[in-house]
C-alpha positions in Angstrom: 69.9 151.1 86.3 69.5 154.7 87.2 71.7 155.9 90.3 72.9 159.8 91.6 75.6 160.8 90.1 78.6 162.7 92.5 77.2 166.0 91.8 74.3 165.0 92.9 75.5 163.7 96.0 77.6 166.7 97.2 74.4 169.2 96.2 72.5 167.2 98.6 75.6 167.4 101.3 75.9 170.9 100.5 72.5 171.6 102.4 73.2 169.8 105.6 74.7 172.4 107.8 71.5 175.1 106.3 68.9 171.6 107.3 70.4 171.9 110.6 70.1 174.9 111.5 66.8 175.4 109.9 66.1 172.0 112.7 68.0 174.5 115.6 66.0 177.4 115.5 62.9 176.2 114.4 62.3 172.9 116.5 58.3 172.9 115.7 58.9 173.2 112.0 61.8 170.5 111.6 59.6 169.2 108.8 60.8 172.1 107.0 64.7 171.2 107.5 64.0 168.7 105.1 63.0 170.5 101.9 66.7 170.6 100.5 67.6 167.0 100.5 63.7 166.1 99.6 64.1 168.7 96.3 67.8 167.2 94.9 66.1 163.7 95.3 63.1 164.5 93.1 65.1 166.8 90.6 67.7 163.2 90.5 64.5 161.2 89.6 63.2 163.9 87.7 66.5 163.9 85.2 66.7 159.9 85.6 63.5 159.5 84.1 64.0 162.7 81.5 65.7 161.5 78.2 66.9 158.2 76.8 66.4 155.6 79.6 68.9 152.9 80.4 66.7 150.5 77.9 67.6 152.5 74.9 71.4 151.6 74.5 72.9 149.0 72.3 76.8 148.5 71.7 78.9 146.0 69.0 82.0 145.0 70.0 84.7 144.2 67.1 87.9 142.3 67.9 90.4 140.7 65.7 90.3 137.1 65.1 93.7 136.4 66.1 96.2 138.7 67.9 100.4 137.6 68.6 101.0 137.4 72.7 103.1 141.0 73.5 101.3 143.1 70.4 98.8 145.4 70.8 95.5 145.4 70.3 92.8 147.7 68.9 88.7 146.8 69.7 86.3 148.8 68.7 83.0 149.7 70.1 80.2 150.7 68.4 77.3 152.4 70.3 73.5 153.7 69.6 71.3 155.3 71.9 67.9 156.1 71.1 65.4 159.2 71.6 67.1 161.9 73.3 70.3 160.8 73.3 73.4 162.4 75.4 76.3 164.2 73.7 79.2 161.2 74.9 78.5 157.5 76.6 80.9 156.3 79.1 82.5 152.6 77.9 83.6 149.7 79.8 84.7 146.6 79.2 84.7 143.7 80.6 88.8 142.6 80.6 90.3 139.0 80.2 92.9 138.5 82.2 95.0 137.6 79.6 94.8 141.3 77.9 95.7 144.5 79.8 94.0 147.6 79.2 95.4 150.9 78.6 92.1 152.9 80.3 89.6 151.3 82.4 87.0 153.0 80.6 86.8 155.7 77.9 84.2 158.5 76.7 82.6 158.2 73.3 81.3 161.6 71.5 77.9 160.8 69.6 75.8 162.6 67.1 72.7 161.6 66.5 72.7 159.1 68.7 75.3 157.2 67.5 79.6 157.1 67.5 82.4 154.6 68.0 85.4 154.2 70.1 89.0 152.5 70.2 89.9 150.9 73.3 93.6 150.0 73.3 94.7 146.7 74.6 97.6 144.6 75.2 98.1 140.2 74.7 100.1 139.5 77.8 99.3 135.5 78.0 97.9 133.1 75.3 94.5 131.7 75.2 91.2 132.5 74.2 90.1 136.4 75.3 86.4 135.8 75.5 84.5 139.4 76.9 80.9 138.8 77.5 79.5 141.7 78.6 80.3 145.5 78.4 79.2 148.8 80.2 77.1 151.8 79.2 76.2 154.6 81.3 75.8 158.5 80.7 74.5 161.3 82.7 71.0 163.3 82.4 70.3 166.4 81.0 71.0 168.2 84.5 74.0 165.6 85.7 72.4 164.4 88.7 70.9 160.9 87.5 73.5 158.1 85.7 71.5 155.7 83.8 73.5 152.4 83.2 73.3 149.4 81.0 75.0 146.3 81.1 75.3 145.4 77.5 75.9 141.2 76.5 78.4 140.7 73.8 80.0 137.7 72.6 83.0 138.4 71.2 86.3 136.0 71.7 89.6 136.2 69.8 92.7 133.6 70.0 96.1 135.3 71.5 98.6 133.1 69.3 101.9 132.8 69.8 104.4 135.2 68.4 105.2 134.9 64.9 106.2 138.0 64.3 110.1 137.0 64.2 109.5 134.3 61.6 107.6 137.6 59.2 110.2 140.3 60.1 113.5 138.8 60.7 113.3 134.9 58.7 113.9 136.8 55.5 116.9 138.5 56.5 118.6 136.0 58.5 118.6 133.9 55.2 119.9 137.2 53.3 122.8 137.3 55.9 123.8 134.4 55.7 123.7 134.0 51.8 125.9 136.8 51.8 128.6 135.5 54.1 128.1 132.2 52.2 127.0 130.1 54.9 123.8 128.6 53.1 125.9 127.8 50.2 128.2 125.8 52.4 125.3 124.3 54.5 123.9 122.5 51.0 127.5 121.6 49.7 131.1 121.1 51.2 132.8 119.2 53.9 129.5 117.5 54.7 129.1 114.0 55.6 127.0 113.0 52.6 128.5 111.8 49.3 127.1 114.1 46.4 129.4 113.6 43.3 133.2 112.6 42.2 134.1 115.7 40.0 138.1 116.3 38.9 140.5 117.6 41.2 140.9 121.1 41.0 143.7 123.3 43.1 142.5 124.4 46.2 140.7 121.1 47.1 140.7 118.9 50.1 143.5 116.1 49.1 142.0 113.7 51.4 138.9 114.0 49.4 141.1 112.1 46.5 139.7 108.7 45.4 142.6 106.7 44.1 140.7 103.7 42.7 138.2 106.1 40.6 141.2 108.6 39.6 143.3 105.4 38.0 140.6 104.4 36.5 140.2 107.5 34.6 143.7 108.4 34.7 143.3 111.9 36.4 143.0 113.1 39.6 139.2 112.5 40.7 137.8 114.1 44.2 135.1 112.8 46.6 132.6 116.3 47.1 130.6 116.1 49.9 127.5 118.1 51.4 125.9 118.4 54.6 123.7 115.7 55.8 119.7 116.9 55.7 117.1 115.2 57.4 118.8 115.8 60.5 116.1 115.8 63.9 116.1 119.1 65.4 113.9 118.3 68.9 112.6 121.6 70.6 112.0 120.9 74.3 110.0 123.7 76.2 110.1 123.5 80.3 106.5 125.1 81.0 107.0 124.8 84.9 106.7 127.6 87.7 109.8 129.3 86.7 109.0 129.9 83.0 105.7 131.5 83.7 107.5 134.4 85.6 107.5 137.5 83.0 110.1 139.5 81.7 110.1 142.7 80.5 105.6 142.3 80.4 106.0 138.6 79.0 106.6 135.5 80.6 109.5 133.6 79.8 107.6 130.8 78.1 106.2 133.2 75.5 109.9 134.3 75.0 111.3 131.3 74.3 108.4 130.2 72.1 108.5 133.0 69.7 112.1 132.0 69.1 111.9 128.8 69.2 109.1 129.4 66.1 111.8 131.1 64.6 114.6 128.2 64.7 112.1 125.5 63.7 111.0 127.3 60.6 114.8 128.1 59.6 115.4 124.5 60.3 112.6 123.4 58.0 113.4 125.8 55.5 117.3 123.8 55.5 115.5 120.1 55.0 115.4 119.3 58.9 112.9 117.3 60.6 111.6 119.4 63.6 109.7 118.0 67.0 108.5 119.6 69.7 107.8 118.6 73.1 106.3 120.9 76.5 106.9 119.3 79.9 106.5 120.6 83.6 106.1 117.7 86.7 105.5 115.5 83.6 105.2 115.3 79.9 102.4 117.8 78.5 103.0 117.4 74.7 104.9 115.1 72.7 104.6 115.8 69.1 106.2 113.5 66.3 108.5 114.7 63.7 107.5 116.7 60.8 109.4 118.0 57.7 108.8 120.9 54.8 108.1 124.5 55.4 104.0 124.1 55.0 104.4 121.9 58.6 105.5 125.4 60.4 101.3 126.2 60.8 101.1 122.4 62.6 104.0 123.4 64.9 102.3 127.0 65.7 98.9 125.0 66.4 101.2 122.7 69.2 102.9 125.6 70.9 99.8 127.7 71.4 98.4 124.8 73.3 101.5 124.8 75.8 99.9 125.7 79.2 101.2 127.9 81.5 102.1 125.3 84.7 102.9 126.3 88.4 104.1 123.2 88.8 107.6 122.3 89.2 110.0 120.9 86.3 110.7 117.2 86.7 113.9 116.9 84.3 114.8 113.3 84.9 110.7 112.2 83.9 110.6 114.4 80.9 114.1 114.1 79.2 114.2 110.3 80.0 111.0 110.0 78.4 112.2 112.2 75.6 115.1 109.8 75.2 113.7 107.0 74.7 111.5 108.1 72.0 114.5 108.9 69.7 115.4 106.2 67.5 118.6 108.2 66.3 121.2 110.7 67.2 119.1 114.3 67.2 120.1 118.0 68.3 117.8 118.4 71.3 116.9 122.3 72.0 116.2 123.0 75.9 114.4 126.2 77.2 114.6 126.1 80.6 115.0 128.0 83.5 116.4 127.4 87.3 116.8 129.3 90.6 118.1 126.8 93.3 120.6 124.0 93.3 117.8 121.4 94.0 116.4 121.5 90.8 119.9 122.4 88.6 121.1 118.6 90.1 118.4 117.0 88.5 119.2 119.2 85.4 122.5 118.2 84.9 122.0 115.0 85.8 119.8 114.4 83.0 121.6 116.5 80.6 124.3 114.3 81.2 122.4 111.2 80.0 121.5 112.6 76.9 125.4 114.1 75.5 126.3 110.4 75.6 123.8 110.3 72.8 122.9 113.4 71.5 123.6 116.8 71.0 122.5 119.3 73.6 121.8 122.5 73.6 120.3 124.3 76.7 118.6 128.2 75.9 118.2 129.9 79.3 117.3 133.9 79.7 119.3 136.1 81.5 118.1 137.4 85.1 118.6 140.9 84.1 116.9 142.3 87.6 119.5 139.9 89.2 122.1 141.7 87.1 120.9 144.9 88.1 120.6 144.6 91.9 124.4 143.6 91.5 125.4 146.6 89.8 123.1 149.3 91.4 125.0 151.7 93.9 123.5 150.4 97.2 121.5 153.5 99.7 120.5 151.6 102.1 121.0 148.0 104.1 117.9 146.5 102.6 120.0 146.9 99.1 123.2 145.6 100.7 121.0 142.8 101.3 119.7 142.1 98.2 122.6 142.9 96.2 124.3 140.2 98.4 121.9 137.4 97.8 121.4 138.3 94.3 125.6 137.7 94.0 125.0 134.5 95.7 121.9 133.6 92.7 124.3 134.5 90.1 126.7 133.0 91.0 125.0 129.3 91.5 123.6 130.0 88.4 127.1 130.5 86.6 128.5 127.1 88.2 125.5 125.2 87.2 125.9 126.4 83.3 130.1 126.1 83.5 129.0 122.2 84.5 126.8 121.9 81.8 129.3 123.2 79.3 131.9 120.8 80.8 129.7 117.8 79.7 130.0 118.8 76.3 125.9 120.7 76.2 126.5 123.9 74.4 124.6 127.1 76.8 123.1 130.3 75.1 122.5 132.1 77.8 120.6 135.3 76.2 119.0 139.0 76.9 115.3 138.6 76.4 115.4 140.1 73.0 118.1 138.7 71.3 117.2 135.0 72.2 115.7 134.5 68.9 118.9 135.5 66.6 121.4 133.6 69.4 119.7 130.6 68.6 119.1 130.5 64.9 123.0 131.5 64.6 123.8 128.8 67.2 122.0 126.2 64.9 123.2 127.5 61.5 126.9 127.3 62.8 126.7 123.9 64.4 124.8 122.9 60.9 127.6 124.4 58.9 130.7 122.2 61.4 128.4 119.0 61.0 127.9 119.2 64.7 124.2 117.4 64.5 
């Protein structure tokens, strides 16, 4: 495709007001007004068809093979131009929705014909980024005439979810809590489990004392314990309407599925059974338990799959169903969110089924931008306003977790960033008071 560039365009503007006086004073020679615009349109076709034409450009696209959702991204763009070739190519891609681009387009320097450029992107959603197609287009030698060529690619990459966490902090959260001793008293000490009768030594539990065992050896002898493993840690993700709202440039779902990565691969590094299960208006996925660290890549391949739904959360449907599934008492992990009263009823009332049972613990994020229209100083009444009804949001929201906590679910209600360690301390603690 060969169009006018803008220079062309305002050269040819540029001669009006001379055309029409030329027209004016000269009404039997108006033929001759149009000379100007006649000459820039023949020097335009003149330098489209000088040079490489449109037909001579070829481009690669490189992409990773995988990318984490919120990290950013680097593709490169390889380009070749043949016969007289420009000094720089203008580059554009054609964007997924589910990247964001730093530059619409970008200018790549070549010599000989040839150079490559970096095109900086960003995972805001997970999926499959496919980009079929990019842009080429560079001016003539005299910068009146673009030629342009759409170039076909096929290039995809998977935008996983983030793992990060699990690489960066899994390490030392397991170094922290060695050194405050917590691991050690996670495998062995008031636990529930029976793991040996050793002699009584000072300092220990006397209730740990077995009587019959100690006269038959004629010495104090001591029941020691350790925690119970194989406990069933169940990860339940609400992908409705409300969890697909970002924060910060992510959505809440992503949020709460990098951490909840995290958790489940702590918990299977402990001897846990983990599950995880996605609902919105109804249950999406329902996965079965699984055990041992090298099950952490099956439990990645399930939460990239979770959809992002603008449907809203049926609680009573999903948890129910949940319920019943579980043969045994389990620690059931809930990443939700709410905004009106409507839909925190059904919440509680279905959080209240399962504490009869099991143990519940509900993850929500905090609503900083609530937070903040609250503490802004107000300028005008539009802010009065919405610092009023943001009060109002705030404090619903605070009644509906203060009822939750009364029927015995234990809240983490988190910034965005620190969601991750909240819960994996949450879990170790109630792990190390044989809470599950």
């Amino acid at each position: 495709m060969i169009y006018p560039t803008r220079t062309a365009i305002l050269t040819a503007a540029a001669g009006v007001p001379l055309t029409l006086v030329v027209a004016l004073l000269v009404p039997g020679r108006w033929y001759a007004a149009l000379a100007w615009p006649v000459a820039v349109l023949v020097l335009t076709l003149v330098d489209g068809l000088r040079g490489a034409g449109p037909a001579r450009g070829r481009a690669l696209l490189a992409l990773p093979n995988t990318a984490s959702v919120g990290a950013p991204i680097e593709a490169v763009v390889q380009v070749e131009i043949g016969g007289t070739a420009p000094r720089r190519v203008q580059v554009a891609l054609d964007y997924s929705p589910l990247v964001e681009q730093a530059q619409e387009s970008d200018w790549i320097a070549l010599e000989s014909g040839k150079g490559a450029g970096r095109f900086a992107m960003q995972a805001v959603r997970r999926g499959t980024v496919r980009i079929d197609r990019l842009w080429l287009r560079w001016k003539g030698t005299l910068g009146l005439a673009w030629k342009q060529r759409i170039v076909p690619v096929d290039a995809q990459m998977a935008i996983l979810p983030d793992i990060r966490p699990v690489h960066e902090r899994g390490a030392q959260i397991f170094q922290r809590h060695a050194l405050q001793g917590l691991m050690a008293q996670v495998d062995r000490g008031d636990g529930a489990d029976f793991d040996a009768l050793v002699e009584f030594r000072t300092g220990m539990d006397r209730r740990a004392i077995d009587w019959k065992q100690s006269a038959r050896h004629a010495k104090l002898h001591a029941k020691e314990f350790r925690t119970e493993r194989n406990n069933q840690i169940v990860f339940a993700i609400d992908s409705g309407r409300q969890m697909s709202e970002p924060v910060a440039g992510l959505s809440r779902l992503d949020r709460v599925v990098s951490a909840m990565l995290l958790t489940a691969w702590v918990a299977l590094k402990l001897g846990d059974r983990v599950a995880l299960n996605a609902f919105d208006s109804r249950p999406r996925i329902a996965s079965g338990l699984v055990s041992g660290v090298a099950a952490f890549g099956e439990l990645q391949r399930l939460a990239a799959q979770i959809d992002y739904s603008g449907e809203e959360s049926n609680y009573s449907f999903a948890l129910t169903n949940l319920s019943a599934r579980l043969s045994r008492r389990s620690m059931i992990i809930l990443f939700t969110e709410f905004t009106d009263l409507t839909s925190a009823e059904f919440l509680v009332r279905a959080a209240a089924r399962l504490v009869e049972t099991h143990l519940l613990m509900v993850v929500v994020l905090r609503d900083e931008e609530l937070e903040d229209f609250v503490a802004r100083r107000p300028e005008s009444a539009d802010d009065v306003t919405r610092a009023v009804t943001a009060a109002a949001l705030l404090k619903d929201r605070l009644m509906v977790l203060t009822r939750l906590r009364h029927l015995g679910a234990h809240v983490i209600e988190s910034e965005h960033d620190r969601v991750a360690d909240r819960l994996v301390q949450a879990y170790v603690d109630m792990k190390r008071r044989n809470l599950i």
